[in-house]
C-alpha positions as CSV (number, residue, x, y, z in Angstrom):
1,X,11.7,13.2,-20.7
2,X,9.4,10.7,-18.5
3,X,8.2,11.1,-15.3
4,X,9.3,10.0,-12.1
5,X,8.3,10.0,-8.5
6,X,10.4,9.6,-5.3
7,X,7.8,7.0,-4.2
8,X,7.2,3.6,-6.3
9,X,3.7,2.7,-7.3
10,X,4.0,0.0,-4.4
11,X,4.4,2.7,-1.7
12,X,1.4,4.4,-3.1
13,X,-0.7,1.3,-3.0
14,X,0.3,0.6,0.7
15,X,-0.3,4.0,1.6
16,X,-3.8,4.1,0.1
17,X,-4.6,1.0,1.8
18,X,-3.1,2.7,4.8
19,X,-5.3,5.1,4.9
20,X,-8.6,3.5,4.2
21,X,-8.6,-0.4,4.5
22,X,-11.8,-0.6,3.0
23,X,-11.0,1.2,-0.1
24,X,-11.7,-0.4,-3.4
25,X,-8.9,-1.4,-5.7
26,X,-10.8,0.5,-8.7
27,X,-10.3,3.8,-6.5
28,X,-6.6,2.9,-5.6
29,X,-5.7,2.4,-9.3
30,X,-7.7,5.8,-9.8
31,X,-5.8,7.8,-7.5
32,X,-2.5,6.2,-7.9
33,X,-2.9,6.5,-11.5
34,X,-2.2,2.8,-12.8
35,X,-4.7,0.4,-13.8
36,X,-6.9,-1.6,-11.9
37,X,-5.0,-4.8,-12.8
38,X,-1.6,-3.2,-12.1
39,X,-3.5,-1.8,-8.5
40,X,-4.5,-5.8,-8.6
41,X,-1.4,-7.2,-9.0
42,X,1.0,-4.9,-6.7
43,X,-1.7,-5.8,-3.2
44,X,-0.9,-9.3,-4.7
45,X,2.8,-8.8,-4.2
46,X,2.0,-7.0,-0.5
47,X,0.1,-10.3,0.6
48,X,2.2,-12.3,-0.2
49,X,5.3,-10.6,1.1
50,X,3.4,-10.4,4.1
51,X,3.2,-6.2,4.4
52,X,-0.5,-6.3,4.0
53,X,-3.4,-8.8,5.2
54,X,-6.2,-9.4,3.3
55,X,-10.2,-10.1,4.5
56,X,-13.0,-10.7,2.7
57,X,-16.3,-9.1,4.1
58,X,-19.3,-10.1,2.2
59,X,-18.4,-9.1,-1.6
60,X,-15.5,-6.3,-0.6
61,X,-12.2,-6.7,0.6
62,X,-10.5,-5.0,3.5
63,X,-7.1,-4.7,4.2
64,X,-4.6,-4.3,7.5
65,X,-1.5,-3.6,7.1
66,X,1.5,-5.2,9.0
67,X,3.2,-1.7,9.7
68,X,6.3,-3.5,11.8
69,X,8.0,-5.1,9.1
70,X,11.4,-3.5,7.2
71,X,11.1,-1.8,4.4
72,X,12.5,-4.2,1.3
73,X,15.4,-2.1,0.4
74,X,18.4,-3.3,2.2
75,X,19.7,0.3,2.2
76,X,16.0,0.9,3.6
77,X,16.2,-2.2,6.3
78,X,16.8,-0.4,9.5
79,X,13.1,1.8,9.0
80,X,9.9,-0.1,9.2
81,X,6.8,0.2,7.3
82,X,5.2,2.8,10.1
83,X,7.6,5.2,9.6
84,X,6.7,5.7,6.2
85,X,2.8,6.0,7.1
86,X,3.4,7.9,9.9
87,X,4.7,10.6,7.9
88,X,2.5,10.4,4.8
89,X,-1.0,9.3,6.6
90,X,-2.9,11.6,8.6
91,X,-3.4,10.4,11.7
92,X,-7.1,9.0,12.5
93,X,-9.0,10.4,15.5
């Protein structure tokens, strides 16, 4: 029987970005457990759908995420993107 999780590969990938904009995409893929072109391909699909922002800084990216837009879902429409790292993200001091 295969695997499944309540949260796509996508939420993952936001979520670690959530948490530390300045992670590398090698360490997302690590701990989300995909590859590092799958982890390269899904903050692809979050640019351009607008949820995240990306900035180059010297040789590294960082990302910021655009926590006020919908989820994509329409059953998920009414709940916004900081509802999901609100409960999943610890908060930063």
């Amino acid at each position: 029987m295969a695997e499944w999780t309540f949260l796509t590969n996508h939420a993952h990938v936001l979520l670690c970005v959530a948490e530390d904009p300045d992670m590398r995409l090698r360490d997302v893929a690590t701990r989300v457990g995909i590859t590092e072109r799958a982890a390269q391909k899904i903050v692809a699909e979050l640019v351009e759908a607008g949820y995240l922002e990306r900035e180059r800084e010297g040789r590294r990216n960082r990302y910021r995420l655009n926590a006020q837009l919908p989820l994509r879902h329409p059953m998920d429409r009414a709940h916004r993107v900081e509802e999901i790292v609100g409960i999943f993200v610890a908060q930063r001091p």
